[in-house]
gemmi code that builds the backbone of each chain (N, CA, C; Angstrom):
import gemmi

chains = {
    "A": [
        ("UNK", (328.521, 190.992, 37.187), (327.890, 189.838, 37.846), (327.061, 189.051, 36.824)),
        ("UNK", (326.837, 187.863, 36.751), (326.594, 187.231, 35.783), (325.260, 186.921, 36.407)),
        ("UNK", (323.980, 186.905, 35.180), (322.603, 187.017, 35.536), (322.594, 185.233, 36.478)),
        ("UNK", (321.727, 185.347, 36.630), (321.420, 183.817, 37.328), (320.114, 183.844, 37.423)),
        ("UNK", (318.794, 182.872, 37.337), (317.605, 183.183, 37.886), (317.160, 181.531, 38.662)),
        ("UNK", (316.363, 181.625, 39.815), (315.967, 181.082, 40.283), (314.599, 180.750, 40.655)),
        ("UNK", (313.889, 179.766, 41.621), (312.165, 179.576, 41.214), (312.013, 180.558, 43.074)),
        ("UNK", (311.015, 180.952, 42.737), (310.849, 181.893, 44.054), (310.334, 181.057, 44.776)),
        ("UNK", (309.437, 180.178, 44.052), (308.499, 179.332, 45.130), (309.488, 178.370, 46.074)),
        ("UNK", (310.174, 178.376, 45.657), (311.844, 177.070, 46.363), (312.549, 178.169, 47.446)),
        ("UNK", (312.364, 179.363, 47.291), (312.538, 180.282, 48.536), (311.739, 180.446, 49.838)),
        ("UNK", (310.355, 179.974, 49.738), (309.687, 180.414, 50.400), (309.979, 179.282, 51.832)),
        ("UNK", (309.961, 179.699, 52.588), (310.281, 179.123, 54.134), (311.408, 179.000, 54.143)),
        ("UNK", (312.276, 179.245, 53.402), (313.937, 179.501, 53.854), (314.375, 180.254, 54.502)),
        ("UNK", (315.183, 179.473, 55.653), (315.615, 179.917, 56.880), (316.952, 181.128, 56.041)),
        ("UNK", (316.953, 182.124, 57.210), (317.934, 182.939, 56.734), (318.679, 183.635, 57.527)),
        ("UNK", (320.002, 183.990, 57.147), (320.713, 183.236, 58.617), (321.263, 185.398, 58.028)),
        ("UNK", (321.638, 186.076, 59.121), (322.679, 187.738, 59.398), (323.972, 187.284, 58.887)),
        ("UNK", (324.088, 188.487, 58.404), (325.720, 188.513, 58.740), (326.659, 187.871, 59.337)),
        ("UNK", (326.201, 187.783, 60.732), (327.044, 187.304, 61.436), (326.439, 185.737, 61.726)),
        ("UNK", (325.814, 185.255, 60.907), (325.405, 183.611, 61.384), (324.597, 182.990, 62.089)),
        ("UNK", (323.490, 184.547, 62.644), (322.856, 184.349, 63.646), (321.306, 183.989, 63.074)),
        ("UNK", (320.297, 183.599, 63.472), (319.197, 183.175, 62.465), (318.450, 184.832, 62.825)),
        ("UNK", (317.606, 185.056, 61.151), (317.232, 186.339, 61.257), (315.228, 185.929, 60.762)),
        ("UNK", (315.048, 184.366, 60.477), (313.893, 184.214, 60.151), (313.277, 183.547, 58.903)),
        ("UNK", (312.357, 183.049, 58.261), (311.969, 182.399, 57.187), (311.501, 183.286, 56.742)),
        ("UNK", (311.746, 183.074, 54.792), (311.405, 184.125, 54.253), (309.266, 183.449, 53.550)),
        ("UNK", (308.756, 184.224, 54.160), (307.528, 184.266, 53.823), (306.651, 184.949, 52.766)),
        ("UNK", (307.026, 186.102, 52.569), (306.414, 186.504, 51.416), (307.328, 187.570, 50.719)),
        ("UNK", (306.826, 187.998, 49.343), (307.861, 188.710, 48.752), (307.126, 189.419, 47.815)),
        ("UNK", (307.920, 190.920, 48.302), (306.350, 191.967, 47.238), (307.674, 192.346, 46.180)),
        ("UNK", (306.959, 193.285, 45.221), (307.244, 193.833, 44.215), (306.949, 194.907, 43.695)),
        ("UNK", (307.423, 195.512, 42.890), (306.575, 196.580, 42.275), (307.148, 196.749, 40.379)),
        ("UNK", (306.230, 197.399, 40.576), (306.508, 198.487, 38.631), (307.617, 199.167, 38.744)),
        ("UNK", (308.523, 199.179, 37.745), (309.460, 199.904, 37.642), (310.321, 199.823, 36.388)),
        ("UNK", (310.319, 201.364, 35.634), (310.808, 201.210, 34.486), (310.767, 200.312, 33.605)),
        ("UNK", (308.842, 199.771, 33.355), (308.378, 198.956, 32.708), (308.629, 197.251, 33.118)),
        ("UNK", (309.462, 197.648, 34.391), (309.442, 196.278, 34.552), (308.996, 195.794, 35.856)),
        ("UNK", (308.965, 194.495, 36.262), (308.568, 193.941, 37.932), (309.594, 193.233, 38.410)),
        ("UNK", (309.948, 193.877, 39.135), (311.101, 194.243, 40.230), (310.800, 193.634, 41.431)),
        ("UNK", (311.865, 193.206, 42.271), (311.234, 192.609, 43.703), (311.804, 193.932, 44.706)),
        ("UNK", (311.049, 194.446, 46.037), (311.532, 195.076, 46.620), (311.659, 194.869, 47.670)),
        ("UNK", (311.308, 193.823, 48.375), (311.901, 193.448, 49.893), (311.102, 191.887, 49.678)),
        ("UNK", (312.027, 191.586, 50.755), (311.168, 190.106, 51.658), (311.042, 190.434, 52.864)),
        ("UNK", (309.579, 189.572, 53.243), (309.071, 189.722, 54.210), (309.328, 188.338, 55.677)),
        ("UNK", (310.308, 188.431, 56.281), (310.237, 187.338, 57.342), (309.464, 187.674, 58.400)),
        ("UNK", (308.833, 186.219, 59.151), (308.489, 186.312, 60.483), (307.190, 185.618, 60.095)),
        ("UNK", (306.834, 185.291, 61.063), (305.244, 184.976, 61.907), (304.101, 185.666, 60.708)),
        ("UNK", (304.397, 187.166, 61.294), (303.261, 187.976, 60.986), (303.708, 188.095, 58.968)),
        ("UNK", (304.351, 187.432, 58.633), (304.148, 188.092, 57.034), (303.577, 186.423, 56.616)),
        ("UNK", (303.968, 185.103, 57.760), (302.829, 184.308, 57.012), (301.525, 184.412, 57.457)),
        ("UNK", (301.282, 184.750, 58.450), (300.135, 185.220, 58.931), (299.306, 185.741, 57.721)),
        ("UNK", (300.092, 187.124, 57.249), (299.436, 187.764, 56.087), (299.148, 187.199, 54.725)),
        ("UNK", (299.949, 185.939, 54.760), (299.866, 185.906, 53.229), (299.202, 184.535, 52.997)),
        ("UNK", (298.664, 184.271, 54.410), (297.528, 182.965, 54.688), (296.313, 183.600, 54.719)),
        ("UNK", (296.562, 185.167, 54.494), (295.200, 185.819, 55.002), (294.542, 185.161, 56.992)),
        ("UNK", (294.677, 185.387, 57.643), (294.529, 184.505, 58.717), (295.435, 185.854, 59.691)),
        ("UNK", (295.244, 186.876, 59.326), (296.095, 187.891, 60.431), (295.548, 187.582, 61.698)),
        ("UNK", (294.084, 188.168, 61.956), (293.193, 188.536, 62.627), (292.793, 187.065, 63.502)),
        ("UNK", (292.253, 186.524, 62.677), (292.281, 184.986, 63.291), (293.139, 184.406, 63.738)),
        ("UNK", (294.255, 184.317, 63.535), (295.717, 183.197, 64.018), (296.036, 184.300, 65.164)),
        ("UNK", (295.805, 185.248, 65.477), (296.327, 186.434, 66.715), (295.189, 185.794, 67.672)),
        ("UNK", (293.917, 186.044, 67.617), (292.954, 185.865, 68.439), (293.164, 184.429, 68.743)),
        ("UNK", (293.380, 183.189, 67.948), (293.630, 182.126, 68.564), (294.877, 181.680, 69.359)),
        ("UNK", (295.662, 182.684, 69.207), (296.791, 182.379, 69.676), (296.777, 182.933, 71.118)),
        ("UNK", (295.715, 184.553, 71.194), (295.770, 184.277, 72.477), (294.808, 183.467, 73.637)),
        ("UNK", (293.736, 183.003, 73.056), (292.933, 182.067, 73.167), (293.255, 181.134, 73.646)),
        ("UNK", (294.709, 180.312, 73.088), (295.231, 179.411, 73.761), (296.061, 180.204, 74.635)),
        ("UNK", (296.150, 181.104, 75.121), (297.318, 181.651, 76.131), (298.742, 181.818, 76.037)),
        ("UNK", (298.545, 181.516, 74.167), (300.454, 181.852, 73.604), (300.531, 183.428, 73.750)),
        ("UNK", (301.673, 183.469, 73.408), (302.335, 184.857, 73.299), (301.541, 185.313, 72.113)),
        ("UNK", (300.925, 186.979, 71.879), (300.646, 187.165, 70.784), (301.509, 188.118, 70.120)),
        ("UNK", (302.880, 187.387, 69.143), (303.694, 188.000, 68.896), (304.258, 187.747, 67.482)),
        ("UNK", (303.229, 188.332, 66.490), (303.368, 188.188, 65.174), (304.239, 189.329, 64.386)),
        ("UNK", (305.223, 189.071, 64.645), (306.190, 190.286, 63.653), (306.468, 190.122, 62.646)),
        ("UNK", (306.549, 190.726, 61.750), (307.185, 190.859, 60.368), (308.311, 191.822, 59.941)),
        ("UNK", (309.302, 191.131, 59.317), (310.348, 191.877, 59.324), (310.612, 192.125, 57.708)),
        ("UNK", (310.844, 193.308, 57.828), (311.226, 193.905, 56.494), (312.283, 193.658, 55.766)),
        ("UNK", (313.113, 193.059, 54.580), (314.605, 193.100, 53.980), (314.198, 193.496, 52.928)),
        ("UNK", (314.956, 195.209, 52.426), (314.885, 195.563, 51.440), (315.764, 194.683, 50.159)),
        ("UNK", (315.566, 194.325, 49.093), (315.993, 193.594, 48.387), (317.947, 193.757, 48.397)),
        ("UNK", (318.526, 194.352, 48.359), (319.876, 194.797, 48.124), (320.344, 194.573, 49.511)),
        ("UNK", (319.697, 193.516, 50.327), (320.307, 193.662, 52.121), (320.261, 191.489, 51.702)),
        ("UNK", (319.384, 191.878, 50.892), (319.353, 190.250, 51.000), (320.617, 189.554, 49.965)),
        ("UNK", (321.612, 188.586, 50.440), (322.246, 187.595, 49.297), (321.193, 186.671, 48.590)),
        ("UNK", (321.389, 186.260, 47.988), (320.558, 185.519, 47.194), (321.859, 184.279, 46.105)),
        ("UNK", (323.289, 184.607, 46.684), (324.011, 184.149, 45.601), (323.637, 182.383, 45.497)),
        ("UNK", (322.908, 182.189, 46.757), (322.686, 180.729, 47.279), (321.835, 180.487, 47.322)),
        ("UNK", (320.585, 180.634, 46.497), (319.241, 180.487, 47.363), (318.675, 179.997, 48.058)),
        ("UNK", (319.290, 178.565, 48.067), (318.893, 177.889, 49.179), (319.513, 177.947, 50.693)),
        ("UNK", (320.668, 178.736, 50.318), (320.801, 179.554, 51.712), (320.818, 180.848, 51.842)),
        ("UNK", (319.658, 181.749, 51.835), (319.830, 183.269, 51.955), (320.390, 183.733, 52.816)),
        ("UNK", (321.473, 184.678, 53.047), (322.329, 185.312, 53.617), (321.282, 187.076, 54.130)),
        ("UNK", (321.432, 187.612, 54.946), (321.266, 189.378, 55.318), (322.647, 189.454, 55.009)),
        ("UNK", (322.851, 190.749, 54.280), (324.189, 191.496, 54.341), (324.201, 192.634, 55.810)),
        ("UNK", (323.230, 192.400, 56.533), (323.656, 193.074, 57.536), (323.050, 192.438, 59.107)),
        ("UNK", (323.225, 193.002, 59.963), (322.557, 191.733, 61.537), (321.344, 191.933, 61.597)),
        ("UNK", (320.412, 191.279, 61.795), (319.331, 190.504, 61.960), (318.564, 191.856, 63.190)),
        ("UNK", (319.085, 192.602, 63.828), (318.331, 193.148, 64.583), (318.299, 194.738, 63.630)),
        ("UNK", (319.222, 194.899, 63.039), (318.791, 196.224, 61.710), (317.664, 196.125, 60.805)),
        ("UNK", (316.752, 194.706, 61.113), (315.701, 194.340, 59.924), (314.687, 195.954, 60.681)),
        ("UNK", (313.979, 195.674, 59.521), (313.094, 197.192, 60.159), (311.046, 195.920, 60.520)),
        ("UNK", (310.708, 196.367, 61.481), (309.517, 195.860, 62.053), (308.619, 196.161, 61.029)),
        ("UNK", (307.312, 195.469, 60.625), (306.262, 196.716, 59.894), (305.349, 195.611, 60.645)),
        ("UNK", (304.133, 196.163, 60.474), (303.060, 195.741, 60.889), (302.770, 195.837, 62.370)),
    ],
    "B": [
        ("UNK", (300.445, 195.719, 32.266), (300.444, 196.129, 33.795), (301.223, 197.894, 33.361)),
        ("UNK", (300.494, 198.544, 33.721), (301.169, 200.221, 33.994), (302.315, 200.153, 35.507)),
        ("UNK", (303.366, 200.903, 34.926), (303.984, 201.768, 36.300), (303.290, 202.121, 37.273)),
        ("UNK", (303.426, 202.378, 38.119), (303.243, 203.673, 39.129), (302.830, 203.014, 40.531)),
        ("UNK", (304.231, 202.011, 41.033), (304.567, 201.869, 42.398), (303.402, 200.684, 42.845)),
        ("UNK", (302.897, 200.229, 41.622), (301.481, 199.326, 42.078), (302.802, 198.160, 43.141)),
        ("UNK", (301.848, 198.169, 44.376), (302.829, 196.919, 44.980), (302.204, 195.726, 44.888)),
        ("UNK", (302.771, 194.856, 44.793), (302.240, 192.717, 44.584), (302.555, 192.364, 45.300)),
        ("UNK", (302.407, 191.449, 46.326), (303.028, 190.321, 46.847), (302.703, 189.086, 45.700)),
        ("UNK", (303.535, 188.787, 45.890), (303.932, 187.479, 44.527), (303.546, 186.562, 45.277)),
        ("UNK", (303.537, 185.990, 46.300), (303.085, 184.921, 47.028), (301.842, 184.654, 47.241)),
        ("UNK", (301.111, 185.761, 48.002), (300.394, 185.671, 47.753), (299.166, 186.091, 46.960)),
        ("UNK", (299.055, 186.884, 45.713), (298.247, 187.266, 44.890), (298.771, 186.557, 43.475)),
        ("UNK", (299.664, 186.092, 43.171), (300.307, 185.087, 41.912), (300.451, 183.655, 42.157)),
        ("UNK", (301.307, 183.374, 43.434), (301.545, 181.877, 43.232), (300.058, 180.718, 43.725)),
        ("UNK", (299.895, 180.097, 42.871), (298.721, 179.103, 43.262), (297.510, 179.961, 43.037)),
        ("UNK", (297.607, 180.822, 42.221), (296.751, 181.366, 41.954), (295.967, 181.009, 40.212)),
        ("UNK", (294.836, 180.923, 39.652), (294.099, 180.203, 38.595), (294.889, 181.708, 37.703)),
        ("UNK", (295.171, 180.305, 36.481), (295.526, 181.523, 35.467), (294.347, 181.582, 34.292)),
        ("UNK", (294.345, 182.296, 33.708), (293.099, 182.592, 32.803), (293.557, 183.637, 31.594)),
        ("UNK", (292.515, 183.011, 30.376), (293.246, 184.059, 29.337), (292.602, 185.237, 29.260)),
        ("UNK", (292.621, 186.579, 28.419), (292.104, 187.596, 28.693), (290.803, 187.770, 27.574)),
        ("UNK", (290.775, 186.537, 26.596), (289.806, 186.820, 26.056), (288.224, 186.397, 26.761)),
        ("UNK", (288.089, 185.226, 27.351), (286.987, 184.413, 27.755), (287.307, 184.109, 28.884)),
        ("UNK", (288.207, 184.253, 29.762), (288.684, 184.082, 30.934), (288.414, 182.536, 30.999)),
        ("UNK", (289.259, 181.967, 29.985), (289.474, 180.444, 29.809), (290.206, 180.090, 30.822)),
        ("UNK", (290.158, 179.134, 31.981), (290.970, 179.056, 32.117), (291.881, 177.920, 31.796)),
        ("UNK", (293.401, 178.374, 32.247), (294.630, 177.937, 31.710), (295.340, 177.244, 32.429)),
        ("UNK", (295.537, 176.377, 33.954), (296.266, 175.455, 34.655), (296.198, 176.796, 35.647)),
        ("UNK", (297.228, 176.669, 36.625), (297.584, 177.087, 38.155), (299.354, 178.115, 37.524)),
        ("UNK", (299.287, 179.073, 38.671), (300.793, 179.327, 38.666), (301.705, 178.430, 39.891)),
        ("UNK", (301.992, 177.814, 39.428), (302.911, 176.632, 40.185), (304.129, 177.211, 40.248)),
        ("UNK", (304.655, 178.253, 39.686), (305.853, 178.550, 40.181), (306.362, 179.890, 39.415)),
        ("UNK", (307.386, 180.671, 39.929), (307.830, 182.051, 39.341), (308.890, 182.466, 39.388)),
        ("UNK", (309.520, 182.740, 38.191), (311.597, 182.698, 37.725), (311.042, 184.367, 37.883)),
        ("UNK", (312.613, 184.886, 39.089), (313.213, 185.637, 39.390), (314.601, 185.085, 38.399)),
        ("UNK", (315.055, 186.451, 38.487), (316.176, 186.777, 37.722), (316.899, 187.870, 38.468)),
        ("UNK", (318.384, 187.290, 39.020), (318.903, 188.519, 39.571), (320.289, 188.561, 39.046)),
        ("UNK", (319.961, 190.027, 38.774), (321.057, 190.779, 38.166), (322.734, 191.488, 38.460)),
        ("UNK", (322.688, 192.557, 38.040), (323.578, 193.250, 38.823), (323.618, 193.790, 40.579)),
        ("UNK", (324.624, 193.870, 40.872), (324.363, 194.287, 42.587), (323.821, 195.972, 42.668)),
        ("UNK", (323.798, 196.592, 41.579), (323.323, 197.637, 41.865), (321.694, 197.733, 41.133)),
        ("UNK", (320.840, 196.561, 40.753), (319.803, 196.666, 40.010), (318.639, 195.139, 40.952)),
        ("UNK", (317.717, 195.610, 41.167), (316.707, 194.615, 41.871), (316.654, 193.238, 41.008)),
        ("UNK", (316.514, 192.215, 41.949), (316.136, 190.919, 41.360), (314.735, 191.366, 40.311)),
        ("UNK", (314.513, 190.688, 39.439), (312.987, 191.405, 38.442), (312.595, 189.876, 38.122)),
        ("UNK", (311.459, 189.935, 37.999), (310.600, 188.924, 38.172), (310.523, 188.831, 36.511)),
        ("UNK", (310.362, 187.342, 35.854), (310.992, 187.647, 34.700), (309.311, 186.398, 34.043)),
        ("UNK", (308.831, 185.232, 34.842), (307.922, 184.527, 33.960), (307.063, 183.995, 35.270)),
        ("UNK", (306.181, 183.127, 34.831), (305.763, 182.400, 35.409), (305.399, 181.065, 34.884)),
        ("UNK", (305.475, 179.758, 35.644), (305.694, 178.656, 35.136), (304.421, 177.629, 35.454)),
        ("UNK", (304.212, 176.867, 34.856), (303.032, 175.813, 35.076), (303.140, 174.408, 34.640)),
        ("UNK", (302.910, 173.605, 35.403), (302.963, 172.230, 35.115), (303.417, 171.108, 36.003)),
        ("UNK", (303.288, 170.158, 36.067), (303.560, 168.653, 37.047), (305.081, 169.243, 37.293)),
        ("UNK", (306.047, 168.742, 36.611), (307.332, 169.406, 36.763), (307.314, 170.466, 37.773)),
        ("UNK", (307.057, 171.263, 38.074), (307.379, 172.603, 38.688), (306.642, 172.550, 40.249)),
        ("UNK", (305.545, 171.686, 40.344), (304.973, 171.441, 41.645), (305.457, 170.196, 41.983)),
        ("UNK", (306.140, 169.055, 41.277), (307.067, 168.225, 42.007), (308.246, 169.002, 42.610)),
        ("UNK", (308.801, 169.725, 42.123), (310.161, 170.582, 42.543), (309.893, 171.060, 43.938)),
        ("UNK", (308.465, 171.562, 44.019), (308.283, 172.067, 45.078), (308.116, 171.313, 46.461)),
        ("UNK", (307.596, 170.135, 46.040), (307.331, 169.129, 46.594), (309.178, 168.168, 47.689)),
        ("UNK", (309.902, 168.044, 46.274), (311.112, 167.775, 46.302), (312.176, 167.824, 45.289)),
        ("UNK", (313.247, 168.433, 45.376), (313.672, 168.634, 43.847), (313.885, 167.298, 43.445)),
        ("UNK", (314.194, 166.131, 44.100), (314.455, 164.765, 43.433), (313.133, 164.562, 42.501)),
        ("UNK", (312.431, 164.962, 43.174), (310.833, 164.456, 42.229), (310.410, 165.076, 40.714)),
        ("UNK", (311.661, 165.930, 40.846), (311.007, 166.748, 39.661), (311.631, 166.108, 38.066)),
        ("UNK", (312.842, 165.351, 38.148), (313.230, 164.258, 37.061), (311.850, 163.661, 36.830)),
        ("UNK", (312.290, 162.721, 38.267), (311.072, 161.125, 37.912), (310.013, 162.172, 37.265)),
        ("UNK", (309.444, 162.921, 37.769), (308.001, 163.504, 37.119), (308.085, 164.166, 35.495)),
        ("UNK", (309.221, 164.737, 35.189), (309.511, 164.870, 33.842), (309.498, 163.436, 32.762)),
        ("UNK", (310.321, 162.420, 33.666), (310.189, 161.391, 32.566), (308.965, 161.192, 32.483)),
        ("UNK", (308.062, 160.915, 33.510), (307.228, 160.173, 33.308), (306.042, 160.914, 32.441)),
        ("UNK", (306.436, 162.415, 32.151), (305.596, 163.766, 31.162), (306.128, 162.983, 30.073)),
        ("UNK", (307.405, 162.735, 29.542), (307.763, 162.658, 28.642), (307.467, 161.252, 27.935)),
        ("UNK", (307.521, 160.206, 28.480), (306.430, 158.741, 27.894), (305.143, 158.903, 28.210)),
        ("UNK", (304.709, 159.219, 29.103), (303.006, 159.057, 29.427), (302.434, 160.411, 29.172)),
        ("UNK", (302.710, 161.413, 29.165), (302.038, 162.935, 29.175), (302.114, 163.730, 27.847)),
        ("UNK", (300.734, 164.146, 27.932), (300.160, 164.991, 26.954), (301.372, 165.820, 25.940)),
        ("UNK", (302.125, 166.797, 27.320), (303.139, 167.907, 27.074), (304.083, 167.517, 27.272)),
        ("UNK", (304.267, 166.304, 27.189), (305.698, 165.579, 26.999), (306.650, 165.949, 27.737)),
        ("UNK", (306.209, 166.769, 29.233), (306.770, 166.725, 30.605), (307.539, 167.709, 30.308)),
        ("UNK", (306.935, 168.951, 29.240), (307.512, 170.386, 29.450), (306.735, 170.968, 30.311)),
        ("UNK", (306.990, 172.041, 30.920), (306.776, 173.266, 31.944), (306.574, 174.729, 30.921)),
        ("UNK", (305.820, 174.322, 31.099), (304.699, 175.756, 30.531), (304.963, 177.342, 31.020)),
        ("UNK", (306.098, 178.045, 30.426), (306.265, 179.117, 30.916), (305.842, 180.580, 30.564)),
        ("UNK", (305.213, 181.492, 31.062), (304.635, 182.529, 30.586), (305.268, 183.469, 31.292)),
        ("UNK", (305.819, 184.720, 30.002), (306.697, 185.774, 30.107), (305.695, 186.476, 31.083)),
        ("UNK", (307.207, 187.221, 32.101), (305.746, 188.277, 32.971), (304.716, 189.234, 32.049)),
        ("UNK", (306.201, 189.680, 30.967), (305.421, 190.634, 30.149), (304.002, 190.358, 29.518)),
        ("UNK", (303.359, 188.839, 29.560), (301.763, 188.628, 29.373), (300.940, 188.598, 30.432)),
        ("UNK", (301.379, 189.622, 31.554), (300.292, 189.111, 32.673), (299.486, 190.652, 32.272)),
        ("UNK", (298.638, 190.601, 32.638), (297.571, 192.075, 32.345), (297.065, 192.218, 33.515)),
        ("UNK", (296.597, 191.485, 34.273), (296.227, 191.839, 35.901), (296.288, 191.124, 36.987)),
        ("UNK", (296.075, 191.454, 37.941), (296.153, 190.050, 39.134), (294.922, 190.281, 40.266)),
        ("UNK", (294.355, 189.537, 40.109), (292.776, 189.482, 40.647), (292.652, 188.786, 41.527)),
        ("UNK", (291.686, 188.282, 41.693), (291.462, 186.591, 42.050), (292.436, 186.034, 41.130)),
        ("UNK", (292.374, 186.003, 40.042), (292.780, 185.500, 38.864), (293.514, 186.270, 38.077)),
        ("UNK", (294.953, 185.383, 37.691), (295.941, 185.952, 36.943), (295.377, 186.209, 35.206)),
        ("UNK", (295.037, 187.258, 34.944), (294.753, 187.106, 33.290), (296.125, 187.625, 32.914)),
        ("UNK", (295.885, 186.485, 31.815), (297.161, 186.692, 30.735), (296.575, 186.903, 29.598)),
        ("UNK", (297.831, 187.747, 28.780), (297.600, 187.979, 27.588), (297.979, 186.981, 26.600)),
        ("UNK", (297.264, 186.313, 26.861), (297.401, 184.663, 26.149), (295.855, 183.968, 25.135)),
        ("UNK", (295.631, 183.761, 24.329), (294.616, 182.438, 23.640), (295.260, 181.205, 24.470)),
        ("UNK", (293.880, 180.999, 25.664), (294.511, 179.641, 26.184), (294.181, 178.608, 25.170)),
        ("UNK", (293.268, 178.906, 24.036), (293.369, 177.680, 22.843), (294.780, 177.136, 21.815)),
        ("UNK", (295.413, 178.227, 22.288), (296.187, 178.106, 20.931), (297.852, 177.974, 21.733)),
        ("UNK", (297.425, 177.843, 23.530), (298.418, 177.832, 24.368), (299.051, 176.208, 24.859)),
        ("UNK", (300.218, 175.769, 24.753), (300.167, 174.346, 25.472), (299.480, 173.790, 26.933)),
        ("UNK", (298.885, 174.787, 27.677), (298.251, 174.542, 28.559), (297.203, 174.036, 28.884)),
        ("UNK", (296.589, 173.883, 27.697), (295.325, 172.922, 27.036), (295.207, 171.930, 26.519)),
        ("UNK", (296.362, 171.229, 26.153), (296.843, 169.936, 25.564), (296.063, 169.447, 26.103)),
        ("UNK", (295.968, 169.124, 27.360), (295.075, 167.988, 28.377), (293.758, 167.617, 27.810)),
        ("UNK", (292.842, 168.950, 27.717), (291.790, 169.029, 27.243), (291.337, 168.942, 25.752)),
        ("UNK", (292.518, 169.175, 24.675), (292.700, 169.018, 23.109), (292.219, 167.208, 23.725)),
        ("UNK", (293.368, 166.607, 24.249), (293.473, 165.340, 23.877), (292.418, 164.455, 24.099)),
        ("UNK", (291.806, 165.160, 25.574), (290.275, 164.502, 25.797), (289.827, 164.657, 25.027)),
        ("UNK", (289.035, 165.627, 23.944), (288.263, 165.972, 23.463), (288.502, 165.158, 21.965)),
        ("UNK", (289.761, 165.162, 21.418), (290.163, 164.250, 20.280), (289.624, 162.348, 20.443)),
        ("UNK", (290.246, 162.144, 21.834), (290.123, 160.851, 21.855), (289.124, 160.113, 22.513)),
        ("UNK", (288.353, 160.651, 23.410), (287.072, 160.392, 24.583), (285.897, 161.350, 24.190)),
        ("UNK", (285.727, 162.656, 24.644), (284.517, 162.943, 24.611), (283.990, 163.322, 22.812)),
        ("UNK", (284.740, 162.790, 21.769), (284.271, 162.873, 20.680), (282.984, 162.085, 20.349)),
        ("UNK", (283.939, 160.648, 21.252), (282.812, 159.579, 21.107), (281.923, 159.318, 21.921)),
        ("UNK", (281.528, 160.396, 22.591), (280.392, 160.085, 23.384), (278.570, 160.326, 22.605)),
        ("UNK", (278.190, 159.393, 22.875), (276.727, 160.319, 22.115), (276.437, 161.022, 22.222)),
        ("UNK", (276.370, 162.188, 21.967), (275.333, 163.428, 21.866), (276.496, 164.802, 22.449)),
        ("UNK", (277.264, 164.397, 22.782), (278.316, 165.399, 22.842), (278.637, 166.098, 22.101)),
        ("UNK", (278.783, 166.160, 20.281), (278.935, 166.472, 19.314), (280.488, 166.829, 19.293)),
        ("UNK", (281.062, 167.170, 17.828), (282.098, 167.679, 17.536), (282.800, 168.713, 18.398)),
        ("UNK", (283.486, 168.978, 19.511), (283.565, 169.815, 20.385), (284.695, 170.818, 19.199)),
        ("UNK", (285.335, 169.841, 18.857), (287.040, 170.514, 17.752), (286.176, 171.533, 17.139)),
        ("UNK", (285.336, 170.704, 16.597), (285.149, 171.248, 14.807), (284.036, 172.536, 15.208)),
        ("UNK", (283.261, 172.465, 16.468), (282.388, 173.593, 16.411), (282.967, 175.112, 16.844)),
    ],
}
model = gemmi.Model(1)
for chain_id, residues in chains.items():
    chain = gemmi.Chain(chain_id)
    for i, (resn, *xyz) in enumerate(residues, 1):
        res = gemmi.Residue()
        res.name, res.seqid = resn, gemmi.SeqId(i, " ")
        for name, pos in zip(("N", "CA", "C"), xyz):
            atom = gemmi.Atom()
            atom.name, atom.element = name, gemmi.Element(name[0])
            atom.pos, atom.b_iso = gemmi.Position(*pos), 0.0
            res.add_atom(atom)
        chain.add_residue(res)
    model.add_chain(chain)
structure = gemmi.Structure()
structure.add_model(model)
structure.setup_entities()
């Protein structure tokens, strides 16, 4: 596979569509880690609750939300890096359906 | 940066975050933006620099914008409408503030401030030689 690199920041709020075409969420934040001297990405984070987190605003945007009488339903969904395509970035692909994402938070 | 599973969010503890050098915690412009690099299908995307400059926050803005904003680096601007990129391998921590293992004096990220200091605040009274001291 031939290297390719792209700007992460041009990822961020990109809609991202399963396997099967179905929408699985905007990608909001994106962690990393150390590894074998190097920094590695290891998942993206879609949903509500991972911009929530990365506005810092968890705690606050929940309480106002039910304040106004919305739903308080901030999820964040997990994609381990190797689930995500990326051959497009501006259209990220799941290599698998949208309801296999794993919940955290 | 050592091994051992330290986790980042890149979004939010790097991007738009003040960069600074590690000697005087000078600081050095904004991280406006960050090259991933992905590899093989059996090896993680790896985060490879980070980038700074007009260029790179027009992109973000709109990629059409990010030409016009280069030319206009390149007749009117200091850095002649390059994008200032720093290998991950110089980041040393992530704080508040990104320190790099960088002399922001001796870095293009200071041009701005070389040029003030050459052409404006030289001649101010009582300002003195800022270069030469």
């Amino acid at each position: 596979m031939k290297r390719r690199r792209f700007h992460l920041e041009l990822l961020l709020g990109a809609k991202v569509i399963d396997r099967e075409g179905k929408f699985a969420g905007h990608i909001e934040e994106v962690r990393a880690e150390r590894l074998d001297g190097e920094t590695v990405v290891k998942d993206y984070l879609l949903g509500r609750g991972a911009l929530a987190q990365r506005l810092s605003i968890t705690g606050l945007s929940t309480q106002a939300i039910s304040l106004l009488g919305g739903r308080n339903n901030v999820v964040t969904h997990r994609v381990p890096w190797d689930k995500m395509d990326l051959s497009d970035p501006r259209r990220p692909r799941l290599t698998c359906r949208a309801e296999e994402m794993e919940a955290v938070g | 940066m050592a091994d051992g599973g330290d986790e980042m969010h890149l979004v939010r503890d790097v991007l738009d975050k003040q960069l600074v050098d590690h000697a005087g915690h000078d600081p050095m412009g904004m991280a406006d933006g960050i090259v991933i690099e992905v590899r093989d299908v059996n090896q993680p995307p790896r985060v490879i620099a980070i980038e700074s400059g007009f260029p790179v926050l027009a992109r973000r803005v709109s990629p059409k914008l990010e030409p016009i904003v280069r030319w206009l680096g390149r007749r009117l601007g200091v850095r002649r409408g390059i994008v200032y990129r720093i290998p991950w391998s110089r980041v040393r921590s992530l704080d508040v503030e990104v320190e790099l293992d960088v002399d922001a004096d001796r870095s293009p990220a200071k041009a701005w401030e070389h040029w003030l200091c050459r052409h404006v605040t030289r001649y101010i009274p009582g300002s003195g030689n800022f270069l030469e001291s």
